[in-house]
GUDO-492482 format. One line per field, with one value per residue (C-alpha): residue number from 1; x, y, z. Coordinates in nm, 4 decimals, decimal comma, padded with zeros to 6 digits. Layout:
! residues N
marmar (NUM;...)
X (X;...)
Y (Y;...)
Z (Z;...)
! end
This chain:
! residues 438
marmar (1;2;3;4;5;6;7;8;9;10;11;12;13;14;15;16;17;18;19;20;21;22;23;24;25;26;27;28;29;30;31;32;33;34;35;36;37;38;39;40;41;42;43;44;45;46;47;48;49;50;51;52;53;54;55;56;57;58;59;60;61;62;63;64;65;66;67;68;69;70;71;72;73;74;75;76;77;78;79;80;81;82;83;84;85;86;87;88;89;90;91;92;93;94;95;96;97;98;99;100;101;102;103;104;105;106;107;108;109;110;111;112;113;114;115;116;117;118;119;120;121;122;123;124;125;126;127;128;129;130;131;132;133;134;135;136;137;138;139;140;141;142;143;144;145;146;147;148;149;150;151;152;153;154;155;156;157;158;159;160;161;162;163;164;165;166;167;168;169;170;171;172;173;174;175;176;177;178;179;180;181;182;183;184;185;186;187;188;189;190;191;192;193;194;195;196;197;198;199;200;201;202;203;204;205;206;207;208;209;210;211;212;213;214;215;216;217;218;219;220;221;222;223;224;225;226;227;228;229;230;231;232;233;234;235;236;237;238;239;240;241;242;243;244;245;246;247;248;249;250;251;252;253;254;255;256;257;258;259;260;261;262;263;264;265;266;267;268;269;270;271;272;273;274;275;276;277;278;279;280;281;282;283;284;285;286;287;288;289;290;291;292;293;294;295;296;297;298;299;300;301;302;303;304;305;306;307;308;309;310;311;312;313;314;315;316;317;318;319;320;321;322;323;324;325;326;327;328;329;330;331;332;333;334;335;336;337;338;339;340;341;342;343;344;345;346;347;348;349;350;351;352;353;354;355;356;357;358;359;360;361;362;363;364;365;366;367;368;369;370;371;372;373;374;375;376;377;378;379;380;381;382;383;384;385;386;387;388;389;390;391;392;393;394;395;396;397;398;399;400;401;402;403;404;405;406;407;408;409;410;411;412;413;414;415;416;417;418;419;420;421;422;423;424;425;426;427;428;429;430;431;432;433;434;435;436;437;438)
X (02,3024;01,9665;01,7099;01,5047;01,1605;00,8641;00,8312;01,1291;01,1273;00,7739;00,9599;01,1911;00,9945;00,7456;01,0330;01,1096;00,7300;00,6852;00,8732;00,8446;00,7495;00,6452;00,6787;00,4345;00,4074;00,3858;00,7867;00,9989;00,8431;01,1678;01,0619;01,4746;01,6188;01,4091;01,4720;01,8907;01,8767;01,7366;02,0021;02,2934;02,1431;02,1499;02,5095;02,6304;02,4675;02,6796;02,3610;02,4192;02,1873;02,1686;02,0444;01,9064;01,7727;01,5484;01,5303;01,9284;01,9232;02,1662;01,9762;01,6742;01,8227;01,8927;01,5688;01,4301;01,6123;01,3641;01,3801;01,6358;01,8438;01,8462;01,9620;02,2826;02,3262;02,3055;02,5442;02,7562;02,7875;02,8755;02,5498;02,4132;02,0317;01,9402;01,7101;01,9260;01,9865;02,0844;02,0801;01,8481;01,9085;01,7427;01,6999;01,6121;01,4585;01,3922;01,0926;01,0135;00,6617;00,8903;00,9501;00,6809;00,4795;00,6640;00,4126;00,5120;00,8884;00,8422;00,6065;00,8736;01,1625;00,9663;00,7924;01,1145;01,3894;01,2664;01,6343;01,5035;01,3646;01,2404;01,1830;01,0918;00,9037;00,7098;00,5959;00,2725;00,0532;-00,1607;00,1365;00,1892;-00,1501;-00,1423;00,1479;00,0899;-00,2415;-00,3508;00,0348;00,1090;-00,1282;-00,0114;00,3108;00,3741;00,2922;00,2472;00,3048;00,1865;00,4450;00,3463;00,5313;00,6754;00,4075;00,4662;00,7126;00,8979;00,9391;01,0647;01,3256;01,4385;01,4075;01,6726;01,4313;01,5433;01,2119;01,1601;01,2624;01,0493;00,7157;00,7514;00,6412;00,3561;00,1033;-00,2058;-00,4546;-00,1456;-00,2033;00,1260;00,2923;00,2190;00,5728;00,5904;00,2653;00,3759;00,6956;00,4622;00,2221;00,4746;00,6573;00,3163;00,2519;00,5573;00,4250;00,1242;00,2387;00,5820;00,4285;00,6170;00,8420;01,1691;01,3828;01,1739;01,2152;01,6147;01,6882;01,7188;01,7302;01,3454;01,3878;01,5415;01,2455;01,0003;01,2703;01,2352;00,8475;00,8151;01,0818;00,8407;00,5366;00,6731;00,8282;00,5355;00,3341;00,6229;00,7005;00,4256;00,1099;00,2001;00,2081;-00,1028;-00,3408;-00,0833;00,0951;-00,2515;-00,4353;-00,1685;-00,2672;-00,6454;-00,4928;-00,2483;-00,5415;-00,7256;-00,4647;-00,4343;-00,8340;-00,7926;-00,5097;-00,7182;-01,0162;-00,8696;-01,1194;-01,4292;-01,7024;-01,6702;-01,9087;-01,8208;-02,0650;-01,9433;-01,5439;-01,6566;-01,7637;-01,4672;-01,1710;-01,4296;-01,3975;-01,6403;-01,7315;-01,5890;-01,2337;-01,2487;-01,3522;-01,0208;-00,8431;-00,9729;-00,8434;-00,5244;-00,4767;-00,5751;-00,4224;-00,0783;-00,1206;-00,2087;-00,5271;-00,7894;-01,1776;-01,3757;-01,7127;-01,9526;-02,0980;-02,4829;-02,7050;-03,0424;-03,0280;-03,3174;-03,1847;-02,8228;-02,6211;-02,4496;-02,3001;-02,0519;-01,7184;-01,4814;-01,1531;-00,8365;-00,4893;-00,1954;00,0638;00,0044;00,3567;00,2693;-00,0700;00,0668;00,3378;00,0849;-00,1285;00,1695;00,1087;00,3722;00,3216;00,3328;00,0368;-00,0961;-00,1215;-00,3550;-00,7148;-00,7285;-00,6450;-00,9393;-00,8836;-00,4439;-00,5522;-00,8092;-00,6255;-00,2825;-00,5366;-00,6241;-00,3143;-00,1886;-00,4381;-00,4103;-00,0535;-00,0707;-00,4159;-00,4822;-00,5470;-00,9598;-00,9972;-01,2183;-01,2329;-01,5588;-01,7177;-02,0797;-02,3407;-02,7483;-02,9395;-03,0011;-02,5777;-02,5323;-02,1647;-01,9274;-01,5330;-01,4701;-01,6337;-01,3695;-01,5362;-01,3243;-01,4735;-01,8411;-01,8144;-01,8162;-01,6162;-01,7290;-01,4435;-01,4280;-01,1168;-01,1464;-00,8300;-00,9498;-00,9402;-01,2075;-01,4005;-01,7656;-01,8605;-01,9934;-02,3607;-02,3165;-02,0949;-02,3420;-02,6033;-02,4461;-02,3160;-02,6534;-02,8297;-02,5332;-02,4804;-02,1080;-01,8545;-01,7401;-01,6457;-01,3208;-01,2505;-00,8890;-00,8060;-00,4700;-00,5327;-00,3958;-00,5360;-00,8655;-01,1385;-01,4450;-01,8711;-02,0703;-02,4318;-02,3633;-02,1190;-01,7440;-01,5892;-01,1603;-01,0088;-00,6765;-00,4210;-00,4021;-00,0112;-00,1066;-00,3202;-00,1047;-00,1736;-00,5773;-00,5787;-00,3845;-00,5267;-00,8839;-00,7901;-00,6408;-00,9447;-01,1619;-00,9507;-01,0066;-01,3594;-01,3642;-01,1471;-01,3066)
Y (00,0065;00,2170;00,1844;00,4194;00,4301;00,6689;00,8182;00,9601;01,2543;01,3233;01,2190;01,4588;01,7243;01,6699;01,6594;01,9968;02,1181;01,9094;01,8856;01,4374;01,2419;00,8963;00,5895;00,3357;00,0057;-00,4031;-00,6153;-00,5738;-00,3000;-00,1078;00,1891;00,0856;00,1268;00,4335;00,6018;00,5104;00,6434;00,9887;01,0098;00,9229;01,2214;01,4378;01,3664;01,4398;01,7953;01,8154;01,8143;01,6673;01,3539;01,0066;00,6994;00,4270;00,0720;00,0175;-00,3634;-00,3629;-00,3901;-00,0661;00,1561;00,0344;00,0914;00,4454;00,5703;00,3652;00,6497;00,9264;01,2533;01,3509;01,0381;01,1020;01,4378;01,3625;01,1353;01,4210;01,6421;01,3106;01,3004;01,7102;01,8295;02,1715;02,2127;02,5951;02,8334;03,0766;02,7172;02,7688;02,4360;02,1222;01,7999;01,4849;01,2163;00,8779;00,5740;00,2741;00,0307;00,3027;00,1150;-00,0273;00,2654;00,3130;00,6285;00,7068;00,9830;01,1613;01,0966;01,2700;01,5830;01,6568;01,6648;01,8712;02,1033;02,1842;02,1550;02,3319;02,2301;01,9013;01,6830;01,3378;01,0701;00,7575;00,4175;00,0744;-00,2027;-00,2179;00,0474;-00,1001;-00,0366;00,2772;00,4199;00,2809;00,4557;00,7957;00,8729;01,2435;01,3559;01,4604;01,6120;01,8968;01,7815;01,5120;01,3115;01,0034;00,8011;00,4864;00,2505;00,0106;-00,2731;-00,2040;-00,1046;-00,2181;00,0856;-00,0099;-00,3455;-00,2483;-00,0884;-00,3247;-00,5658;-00,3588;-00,3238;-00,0842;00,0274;00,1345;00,5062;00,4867;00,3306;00,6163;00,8943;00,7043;00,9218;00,6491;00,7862;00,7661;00,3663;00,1650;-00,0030;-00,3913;-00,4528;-00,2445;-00,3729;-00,6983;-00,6269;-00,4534;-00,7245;-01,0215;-00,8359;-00,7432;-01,1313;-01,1949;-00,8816;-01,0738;-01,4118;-01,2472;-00,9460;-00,6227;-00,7037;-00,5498;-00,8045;-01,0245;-00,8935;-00,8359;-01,2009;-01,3528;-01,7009;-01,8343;-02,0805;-01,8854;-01,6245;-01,8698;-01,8420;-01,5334;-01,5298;-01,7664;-01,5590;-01,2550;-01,4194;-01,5851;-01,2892;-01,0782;-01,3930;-01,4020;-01,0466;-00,8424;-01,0841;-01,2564;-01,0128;-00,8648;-01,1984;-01,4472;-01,7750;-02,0095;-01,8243;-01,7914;-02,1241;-01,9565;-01,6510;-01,8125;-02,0342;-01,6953;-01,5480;-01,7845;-01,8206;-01,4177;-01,5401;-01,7886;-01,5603;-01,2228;-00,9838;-01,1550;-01,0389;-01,1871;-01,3940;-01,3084;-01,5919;-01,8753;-01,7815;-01,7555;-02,1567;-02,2568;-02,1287;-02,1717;-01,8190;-01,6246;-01,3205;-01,1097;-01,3092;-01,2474;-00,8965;-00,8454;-01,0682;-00,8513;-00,5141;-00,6262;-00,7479;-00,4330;-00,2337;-00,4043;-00,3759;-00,7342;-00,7627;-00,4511;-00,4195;-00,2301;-00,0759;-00,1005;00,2343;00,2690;00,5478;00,3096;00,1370;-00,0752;-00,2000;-00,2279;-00,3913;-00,1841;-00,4252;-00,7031;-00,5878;-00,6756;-00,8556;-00,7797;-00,9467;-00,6477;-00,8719;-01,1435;-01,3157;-01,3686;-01,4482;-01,7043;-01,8587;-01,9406;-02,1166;-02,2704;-02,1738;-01,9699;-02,0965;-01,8645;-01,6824;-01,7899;-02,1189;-02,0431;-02,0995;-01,8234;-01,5428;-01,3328;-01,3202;-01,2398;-00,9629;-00,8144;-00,8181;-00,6103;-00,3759;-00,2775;-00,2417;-00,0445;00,1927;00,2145;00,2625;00,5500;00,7163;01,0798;01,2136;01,2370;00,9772;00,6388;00,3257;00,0991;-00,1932;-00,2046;-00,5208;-00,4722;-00,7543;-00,9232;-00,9676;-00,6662;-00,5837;-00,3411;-00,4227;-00,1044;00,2365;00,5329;00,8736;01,1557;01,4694;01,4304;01,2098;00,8040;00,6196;00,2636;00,0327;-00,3358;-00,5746;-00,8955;-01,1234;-01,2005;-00,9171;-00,7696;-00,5317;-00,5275;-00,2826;-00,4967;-00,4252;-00,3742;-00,1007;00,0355;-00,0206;00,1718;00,4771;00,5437;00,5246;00,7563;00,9442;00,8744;01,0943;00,8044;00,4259;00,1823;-00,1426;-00,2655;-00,5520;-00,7129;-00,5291;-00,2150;00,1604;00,2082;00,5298;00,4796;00,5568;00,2663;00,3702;00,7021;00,6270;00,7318;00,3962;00,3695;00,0121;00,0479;-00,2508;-00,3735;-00,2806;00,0706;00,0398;00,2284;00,5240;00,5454;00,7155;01,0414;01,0209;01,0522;01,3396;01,4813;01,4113;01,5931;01,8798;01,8875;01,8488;02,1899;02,4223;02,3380)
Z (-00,4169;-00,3803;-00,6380;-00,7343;-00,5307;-00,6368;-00,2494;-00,1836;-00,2962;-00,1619;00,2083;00,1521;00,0638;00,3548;00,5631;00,4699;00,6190;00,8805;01,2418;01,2168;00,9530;01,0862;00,7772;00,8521;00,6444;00,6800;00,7020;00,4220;00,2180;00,1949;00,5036;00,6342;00,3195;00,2263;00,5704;00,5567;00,1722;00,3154;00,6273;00,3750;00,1663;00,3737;00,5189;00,1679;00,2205;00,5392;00,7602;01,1578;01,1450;01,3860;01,3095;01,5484;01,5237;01,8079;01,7153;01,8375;02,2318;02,2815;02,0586;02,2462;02,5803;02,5400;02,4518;02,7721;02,9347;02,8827;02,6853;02,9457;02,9150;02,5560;02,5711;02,7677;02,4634;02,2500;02,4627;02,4777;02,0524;02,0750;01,9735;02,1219;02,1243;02,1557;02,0543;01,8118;01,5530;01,2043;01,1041;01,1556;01,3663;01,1548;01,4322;01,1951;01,4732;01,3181;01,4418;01,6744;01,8523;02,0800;02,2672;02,5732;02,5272;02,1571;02,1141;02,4093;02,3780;02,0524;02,1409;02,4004;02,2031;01,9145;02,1353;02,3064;02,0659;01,7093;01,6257;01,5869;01,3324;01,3345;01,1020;01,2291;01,1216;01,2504;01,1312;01,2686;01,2652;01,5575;01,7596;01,6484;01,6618;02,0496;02,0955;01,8822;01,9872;02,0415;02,1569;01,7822;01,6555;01,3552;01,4676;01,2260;00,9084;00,8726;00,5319;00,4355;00,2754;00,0372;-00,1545;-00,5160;-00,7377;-01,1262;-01,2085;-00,8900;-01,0590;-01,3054;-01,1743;-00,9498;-01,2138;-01,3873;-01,7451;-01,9651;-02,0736;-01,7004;-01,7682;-02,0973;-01,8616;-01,5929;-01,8970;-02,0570;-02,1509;-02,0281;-02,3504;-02,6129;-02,7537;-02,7020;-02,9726;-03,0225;-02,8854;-02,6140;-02,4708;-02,5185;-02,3325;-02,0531;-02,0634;-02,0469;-01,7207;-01,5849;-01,5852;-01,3577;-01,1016;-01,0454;-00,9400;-00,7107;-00,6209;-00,4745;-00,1868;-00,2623;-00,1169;-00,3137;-00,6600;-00,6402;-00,5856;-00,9163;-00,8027;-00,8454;-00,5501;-00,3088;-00,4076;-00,2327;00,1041;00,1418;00,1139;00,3466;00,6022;00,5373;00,6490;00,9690;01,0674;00,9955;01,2316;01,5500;01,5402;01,4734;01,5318;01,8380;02,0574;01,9262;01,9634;02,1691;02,0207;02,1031;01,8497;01,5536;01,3935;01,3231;01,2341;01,0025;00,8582;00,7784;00,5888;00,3345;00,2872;00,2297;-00,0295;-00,1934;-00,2217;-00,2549;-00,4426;-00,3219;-00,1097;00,2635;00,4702;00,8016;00,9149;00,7105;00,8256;01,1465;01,1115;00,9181;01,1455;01,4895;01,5812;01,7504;01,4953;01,7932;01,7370;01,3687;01,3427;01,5387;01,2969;01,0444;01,1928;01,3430;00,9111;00,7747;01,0233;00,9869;00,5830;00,5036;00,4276;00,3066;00,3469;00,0731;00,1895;-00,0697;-00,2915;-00,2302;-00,2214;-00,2661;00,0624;-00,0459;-00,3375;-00,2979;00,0174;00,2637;00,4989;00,3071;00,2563;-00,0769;00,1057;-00,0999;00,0013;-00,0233;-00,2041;-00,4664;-00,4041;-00,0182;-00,1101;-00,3914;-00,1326;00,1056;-00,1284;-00,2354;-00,5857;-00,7758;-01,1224;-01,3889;-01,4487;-01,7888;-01,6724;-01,3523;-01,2939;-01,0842;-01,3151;-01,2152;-00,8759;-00,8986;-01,1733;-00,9847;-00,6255;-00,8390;-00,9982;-00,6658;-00,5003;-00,8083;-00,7790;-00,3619;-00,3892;-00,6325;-00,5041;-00,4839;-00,1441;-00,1489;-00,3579;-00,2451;-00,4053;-00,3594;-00,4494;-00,6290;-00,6139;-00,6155;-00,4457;-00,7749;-00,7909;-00,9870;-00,9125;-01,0314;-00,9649;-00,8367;-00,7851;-00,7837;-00,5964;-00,7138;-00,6791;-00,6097;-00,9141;-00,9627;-01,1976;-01,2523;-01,3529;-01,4154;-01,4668;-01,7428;-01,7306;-02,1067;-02,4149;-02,3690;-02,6562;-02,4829;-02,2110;-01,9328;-01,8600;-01,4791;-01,6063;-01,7900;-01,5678;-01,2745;-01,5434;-01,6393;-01,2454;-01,1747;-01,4206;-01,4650;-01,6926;-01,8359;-01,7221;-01,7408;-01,8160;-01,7296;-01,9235;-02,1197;-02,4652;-02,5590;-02,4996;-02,6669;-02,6174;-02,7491;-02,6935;-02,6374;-02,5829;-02,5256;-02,2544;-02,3264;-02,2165;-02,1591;-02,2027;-02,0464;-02,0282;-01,6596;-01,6689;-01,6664;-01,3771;-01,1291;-01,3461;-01,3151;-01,0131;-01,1175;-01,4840;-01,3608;-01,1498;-01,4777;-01,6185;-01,3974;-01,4180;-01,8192;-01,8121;-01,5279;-01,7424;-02,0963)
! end
């Protein structure tokens, strides 16, 4: 049974503009699923459409064949390719990087057969990038898949008051029992995280399985042959000091001494995990170079129940130490999975350890925000610090009370509940909009 994910309908509606759509995303984020839900749709409209897993050795084979081998496949099935078409041919490839030259298999088929669409997705994105490069450009979209953000939980979870959290107006207050519903569920997001596969199995142990199948798969098939088998150990070893210090600032030096890896070896690390969706890099915000640092990147980990399984730590969240870090690693990746295109999120911290959460640009504009795992009524004076050198429209601090607006100092300060993070993005936007047409 499909459940519902926010995407789809964005997939298929980019599908309708573009010639391929190409669905990129770490193991077991649901791109399969999605890309099978969209073929099956479009069979019910009557539409021709083919569907090939190039993980299965036969699919795999025929594409080996060339653009010409694949056409005699094509004339094989009954399908005529010709100039004077009325109707589309969806072609859907799953784990497509294993085809040599992809990009050029592709821009072939497109450039030569309008008849012809393509929708197609990988696991890695290093792969793909190697194998995309220049050969589709304005030919194709691609589309970052992400894990389940809160919503998506919710669904999958099978909560009732799933249809009532998609229309929450973020600046109406909740009532007491509703955000304690939220609150309570939001709690469970942060220690099991998003995968899908994850989420639907109700059985807590067998939860822990299939974490631990996701991250050895994602190690053996999509690391190994990207560093070798001699240097997995390290790279393993990394991963879970990302895990255990997701949302801090990184000192390339001092994990170059831990793991004994040259900076060289970790820098790679670092892209082949944020390239693959693992592991992300904030840049800091400065415009003072002199007074604020421009080099030290904020490390977040992409999912908190991988992140939790590594440490070996899925106890429930009220009883952590490490609140701080799990709340401030899901604010994140609510916000990253819901951004507006042109929006940036950064990290701010002055040489005297100044530091803002994050900075969202929007607009020429900066929006400070800060998370507290605690209630939190006080505006944070780095917030206010950096609202005033910037002269910010107003600032945010997520935390687990309810909606509040207020003015504190003369700044126009938002306390949202962290459960509504995945909503921040798309309400600031709104916001900006307001404050142009007034």
């Amino acid at each position: 049974m499909y459940i519902k994910r926010k995407i789809l309908d964005y997939l298929k509606n980019t599908l309708k503009k573009e010639p391929a759509i190409i669905l990129i995303g770490t193991r077991q984020v649901g791109k399969t699923t999605l890309i099978k839900k969209m073929e099956d749709d479009l069979r019910k409209e009557s539409k021709s459409t083919l569907y090939f897993n190039l993980e299965l050795p036969s699919s795999l084979e025929l594409f080996s064949a060339g653009v010409e081998g694949f056409l005699e496949y094509l004339k094989a099935q009954g399908i005529s390719l010709n100039s004077s078409f009325s109707e589309y041919i969806y072609i859907f490839i799953d784990e497509f990087q294993y085809i040599n030259n992809a990009g050029k298999f592709f821009k072939a088929l497109i450039d030569n057969f309008q008849q012809i669409k393509i929708v197609a997705s990988g696991s890695s994105s290093v792969e793909i990038q190697k194998s995309l490069k220049e050969s589709l450009v304005g030919r194709k979209r691609i589309i970052n898949i992400y894990s389940l953000d809160f919503l998506e939980f919710l669904y999958f979870n099978q909560i009732k008051e799933a249809e009532y959290f998609e229309n929450i107006k973020i600046n109406q207050a909740l009532s007491p029992a509703l955000c304690s519903i939220f609150a309570q569920l939001f709690s469970q997001f942060l220690v099991w995280g998003g995968m899908p596969k994850v989420i639907l199995e109700q059985d807590w142990q067998e939860r822990r399985v299939l974490l631990e199948e996701i991250s050895s798969s994602y190690l053996q098939k999509d690391i190994k042959g990207l560093i070798g088998s001699e240097n997995l150990a390290a790279f393993n070893k990394l991963m879970i000091l990302l895990a255990a210090e997701s949302s801090s600032i990184m000192n390339l030096h001092s994990l170059s001494n831990i793991l004994n890896l040259s900076r060289k070896e970790l820098e790679r690390h670092f892209f082949i995990l944020d390239n693959t969706f693992v592991n992300y890099l904030i840049s800091p915000f400065y415009a003072n170079k002199r007074k604020e640092l421009s080099k030290t990147k904020k490390s977040i980990f992409y999912d908190n129940g991988i992140g939790n399984y590594l440490l070996k730590n899925l106890s429930d969240f009220n009883n952590r130490m490490d609140k701080g870090r799990l709340l401030e690693s899901a604010v994140y990746n609510e916000m990253r999975k819901n951004l507006i295109s042109g929006m940036q999120i950064y990290y701010w911290r002055t040489q005297h350890q100044t530091e803002i959460d994050f900075v969202l640009g929007w607009d020429g504009k900066m929006i400070p925000l800060e998370v507290k795992a605690g209630p939190m009524r006080k505006l944070p004076h780095s917030l206010a610090s950096f609202a005033h050198i910037y002269n910010c429209p107003f600032g945010i601090v997520v935390n687990n009370d309810n909606w509040q607006e207020t003015v504190i100092g003369g700044l126009k300060v938002y306390f949202i509940p962290a459960f509504l993070s995945s909503f921040i993005p798309s309400w600031i936007v709104n916001k900006g909009y307001e404050n142009t047409i007034r």
